[in-house]
N, C-alpha and C positions, 0 to 999 in steps of 0.2 A: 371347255365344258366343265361345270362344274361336277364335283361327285357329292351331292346331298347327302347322302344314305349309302355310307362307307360298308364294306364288307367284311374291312378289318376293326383298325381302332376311330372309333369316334371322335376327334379334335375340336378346339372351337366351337365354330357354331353347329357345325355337326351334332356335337352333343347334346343331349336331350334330358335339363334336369338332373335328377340324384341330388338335390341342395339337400336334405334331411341325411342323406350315404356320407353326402361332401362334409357338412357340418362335423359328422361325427369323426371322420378322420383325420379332420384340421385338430378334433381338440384332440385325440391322441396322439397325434404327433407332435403339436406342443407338449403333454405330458410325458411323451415318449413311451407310450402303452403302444403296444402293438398287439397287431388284429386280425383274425382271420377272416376271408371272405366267404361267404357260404352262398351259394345260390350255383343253378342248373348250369351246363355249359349256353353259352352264346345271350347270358343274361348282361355282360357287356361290363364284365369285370375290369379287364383290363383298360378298358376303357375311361373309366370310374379312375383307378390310382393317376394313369397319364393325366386327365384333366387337373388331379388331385395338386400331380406337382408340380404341371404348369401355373398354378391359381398361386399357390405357394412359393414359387420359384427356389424350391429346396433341393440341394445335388439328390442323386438319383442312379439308382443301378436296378436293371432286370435282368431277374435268371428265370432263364425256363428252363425247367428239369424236365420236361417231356421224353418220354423213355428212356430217361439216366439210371439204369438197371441196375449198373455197378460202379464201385467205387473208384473208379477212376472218371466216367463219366461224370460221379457226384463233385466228384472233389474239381475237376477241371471245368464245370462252367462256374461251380461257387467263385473258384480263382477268378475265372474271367471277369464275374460280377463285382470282383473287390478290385479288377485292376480299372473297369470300365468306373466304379464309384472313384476310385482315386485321381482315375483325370479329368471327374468331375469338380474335385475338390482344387486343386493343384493344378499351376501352370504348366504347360508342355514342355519343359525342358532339361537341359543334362543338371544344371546347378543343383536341380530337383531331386534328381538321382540318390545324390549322399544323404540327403535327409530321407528319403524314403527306404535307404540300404540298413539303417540305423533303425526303425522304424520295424521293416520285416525282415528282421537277421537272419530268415531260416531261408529264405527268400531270395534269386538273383532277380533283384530289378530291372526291367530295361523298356526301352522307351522305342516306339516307332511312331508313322505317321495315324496310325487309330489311337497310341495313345498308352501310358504303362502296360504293364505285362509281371505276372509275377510269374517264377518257375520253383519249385521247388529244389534247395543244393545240395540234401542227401542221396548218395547212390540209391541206384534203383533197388537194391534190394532190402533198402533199409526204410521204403517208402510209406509213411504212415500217412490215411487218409485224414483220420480223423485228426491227427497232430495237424495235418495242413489245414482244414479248414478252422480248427481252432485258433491257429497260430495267426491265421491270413485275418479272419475275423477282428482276433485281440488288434492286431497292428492298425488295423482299420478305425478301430475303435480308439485308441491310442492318437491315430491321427484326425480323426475327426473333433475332438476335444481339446487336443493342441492348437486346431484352426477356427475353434468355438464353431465350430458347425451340426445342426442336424440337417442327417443325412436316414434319405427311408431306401431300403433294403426289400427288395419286390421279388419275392420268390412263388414263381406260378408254376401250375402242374406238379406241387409237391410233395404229394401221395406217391407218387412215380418211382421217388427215392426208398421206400418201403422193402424191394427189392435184393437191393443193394446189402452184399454181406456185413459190412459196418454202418447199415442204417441206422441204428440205436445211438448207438455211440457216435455218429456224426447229428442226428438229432438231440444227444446229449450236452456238444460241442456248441450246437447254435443254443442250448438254452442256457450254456453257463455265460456266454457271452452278453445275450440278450436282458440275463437278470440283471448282469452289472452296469450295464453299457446306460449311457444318461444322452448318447447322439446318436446314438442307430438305431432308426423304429424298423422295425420290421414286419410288413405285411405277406401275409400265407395264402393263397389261392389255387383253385384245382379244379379240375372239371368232374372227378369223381368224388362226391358230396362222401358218400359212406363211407367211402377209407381215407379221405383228408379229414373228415370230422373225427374220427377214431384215434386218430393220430395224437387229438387235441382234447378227448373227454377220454379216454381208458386211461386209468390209472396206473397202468401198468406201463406206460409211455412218457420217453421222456419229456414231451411236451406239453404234459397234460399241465391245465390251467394256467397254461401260460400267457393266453391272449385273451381277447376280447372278441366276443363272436358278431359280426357283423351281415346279418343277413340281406340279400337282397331278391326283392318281391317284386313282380311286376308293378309297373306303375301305371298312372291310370290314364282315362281317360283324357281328364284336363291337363294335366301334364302335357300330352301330344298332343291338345288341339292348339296352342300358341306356337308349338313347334313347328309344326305341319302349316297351318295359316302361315308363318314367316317365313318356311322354304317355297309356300306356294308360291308369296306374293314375289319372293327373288326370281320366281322362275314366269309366272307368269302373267305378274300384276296385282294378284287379287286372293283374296281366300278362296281354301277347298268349298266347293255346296255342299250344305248339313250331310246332305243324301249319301254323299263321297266320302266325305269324314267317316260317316255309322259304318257305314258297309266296308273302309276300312280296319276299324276296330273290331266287328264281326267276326270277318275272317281269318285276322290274326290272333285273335282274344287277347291284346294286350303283349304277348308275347314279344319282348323287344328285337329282338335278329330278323322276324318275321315283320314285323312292322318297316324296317331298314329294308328287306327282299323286296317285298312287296311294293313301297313307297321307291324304290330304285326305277320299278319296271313303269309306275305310272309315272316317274317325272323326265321318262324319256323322251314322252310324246309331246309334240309342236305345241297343241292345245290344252287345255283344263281338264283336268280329266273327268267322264261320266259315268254315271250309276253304271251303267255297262262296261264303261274300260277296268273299271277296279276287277269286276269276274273275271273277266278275259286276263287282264294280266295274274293275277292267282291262277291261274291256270298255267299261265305260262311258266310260272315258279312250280309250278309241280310237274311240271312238264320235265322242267330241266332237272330237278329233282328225283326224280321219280325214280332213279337206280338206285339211290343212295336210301330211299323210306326202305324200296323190296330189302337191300341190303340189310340195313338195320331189324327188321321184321326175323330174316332169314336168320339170325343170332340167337333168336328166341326160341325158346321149347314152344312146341302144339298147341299146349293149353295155355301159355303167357299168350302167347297169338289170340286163342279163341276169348281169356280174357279181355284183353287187349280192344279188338273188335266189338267187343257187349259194349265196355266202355266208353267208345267209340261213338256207337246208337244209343245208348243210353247212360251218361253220368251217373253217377249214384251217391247219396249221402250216405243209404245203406245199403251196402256193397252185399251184406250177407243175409239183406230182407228175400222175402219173396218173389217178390217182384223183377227184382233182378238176377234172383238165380233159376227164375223159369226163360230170361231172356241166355244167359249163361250158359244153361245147362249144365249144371255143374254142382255139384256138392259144395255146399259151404263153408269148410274144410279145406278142400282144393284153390277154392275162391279165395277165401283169406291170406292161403299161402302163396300163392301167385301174384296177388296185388300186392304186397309186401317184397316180393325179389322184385316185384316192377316198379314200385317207389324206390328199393333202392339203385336200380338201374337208370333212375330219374328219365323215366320213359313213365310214369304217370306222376302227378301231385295231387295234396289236397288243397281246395280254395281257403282261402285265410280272410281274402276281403271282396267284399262287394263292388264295381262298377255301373251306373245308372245306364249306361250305354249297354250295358251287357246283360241284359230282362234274366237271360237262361242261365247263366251262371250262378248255382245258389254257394250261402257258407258250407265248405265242410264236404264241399260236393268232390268225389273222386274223378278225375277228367286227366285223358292225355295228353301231357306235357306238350308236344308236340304237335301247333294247330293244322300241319300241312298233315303230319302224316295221320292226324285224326282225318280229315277230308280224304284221304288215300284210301284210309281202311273204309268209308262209309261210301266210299265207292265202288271197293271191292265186293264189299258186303251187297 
């Protein structure tokens, strides 16, 4: 059986479009500019760089820093990311060793069946993080240049490291490397928009103005109807009916993870699916869901909730008109300040662009991010 509409990373024909996302990161990484990714979680980021360098076929290493709090957490997946890019670069074996011992002198190199491995050879109590990921980086960079190679450097969930008692000065380390380096592009991505973009616009940081901000916005309509018509016809024979296509777009508004959820539950079934199976399966996605919306909800103060909800039933361009603060109840003051922690909780967004498939969505209009658990709360409601 095939899996259309992957839950994790989108491969192949799985994937769906980004040629404007792709374009842009092919020409930086020929330049050797690197870039941060900006957009909501499950907008299918990582998804985007895999395609990236498979199209490319460029060595390749991913860190996720997902709760790497402290520095030893930071410093030992960095390592692992520089030993997994080196036997990308480099053949598997011991001949290999001496050159690369030469290479990371601060470094015990060794080799097993995944592949290098670096350790750091100062006693433990003389263990500098930020000296290792500097040192591990340089060597990398060193060796990428010697074998004329570019090589991109995929560090996701990077906000994460913010924590970490030598976060500064390990984000110092990757910028001094980053400004020299002519083969290691290095892309930044994170699922919390406000403290991974902070990282990269305060001036007071050592990253700031270092990359190039790459945002990514839902895509549209026509995008997914060539997609969708060619996983139809794989599956079975024939394009979506108009009717099936709208009323998926609908329900998900475009939102890419929810489009994948969605389109999962319809291409399970024997037949084509109809104006009615598309509801029934959204239902079923909230169905299965449904712990993790209450959850998410339950995070929020009273009034982000009661926000949240008005939102919900009603979108607003002007969040702090009248009209929406008789639906609110709420002081306009309150209003303001709560839709604000809730964009940056990226639990609401503002529309940026129009889709012809989407009558309701206007520009500029305030709407929650989330089209399931908008359909949760207009339920509740």
């Amino acid at each position: 059986m095939s899996d259309y509409f992957p839950a994790k990373l989108a491969l192949g024909t799985q994937f769906c479009n980004r040629k404007k996302e792709k374009e842009f990161l092919t020409k930086n990484v020929d330049k050797c500019r690197h870039t941060v990714l900006n957009a909501p979680r499950r907008y299918g980021k990582s998804s985007l760089v895999m395609n990236l360098v498979t199209d490319l076929k460029v060595p390749f290493a991913s860190v996720d820093l997902f709760l790497a709090h402290d520095d030893n957490a930071v410093t030992k997946r960095i390592l692992d990311g520089i030993g997994q890019a080196v036997s990308h670069i480099l053949p598997l074996n011991q001949k290999i060793l001496v050159k690369l011992q030469g290479l990371f002198s601060k470094f015990k190199v060794s080799l097993s069946a995944h592949g290098f491995s670096l350790d750091f050879t100062l006693a433990a109590g003389t263990l500098d993080p930020v000296d290792q990921v500097f040192s591990g980086l340089q060597g990398l960079s060193r060796l990428a240049k010697e074998e004329n190679k570019k090589f991109i450097f995929f560090l996701d969930e990077f906000q994460d490291i913010q924590t970490a008692p030598s976060s500064k000065s390990i984000q110092g380390a990757i910028r001094h490397v980053a400004q020299e380096t002519a083969n290691i592009v290095f892309i930044f991505s994170g699922s919390n928009r406000r403290l991974l973009l902070e990282m990269f616009d305060d001036k007071s940081m050592p990253l700031y103005m270092l990359c190039d901000m790459l945002p990514l916005d839902r895509m549209s309509s026509d995008d997914y109807r060539s997609h969708l018509h060619k996983m139809a016809k794989k599956k079975w024979g024939e394009d979506l009916p108009p009717m099936v296509f709208d009323k998926i777009i609908a329900l998900t508004e475009l939102h890419p993870y929810y489009v994948n959820l969605l389109c999962n539950e319809l291409w399970n079934l024997d037949n084509l699916p109809t104006y009615d199976d598309v509801f029934a399966a959204w239902q079923v996605c909230y169905e299965t869901h449904e712990d993790r919306l209450i959850a998410d909800l339950e995070k929020l103060t009273i009034k982000q909730q009661d926000v949240l909800k008005a939102l919900a039933m009603h979108p607003a361009v002007e969040p702090t008109g009248q009209k929406f603060l008789s639906h609110s109840k709420m002081a306009a003051s309150s209003v303001t300040q709560n839709i604000k922690s809730l964009l940056d909780k990226d639990m609401l967004y503002k529309v940026k662009k129009l889709d012809p498939i989407l009558p309701q969505i206007y520009l500029h209009q305030i709407r929650v991010l989330d089209p399931l658990l908008a359909y949760a709360l207009r339920k509740y409601s």
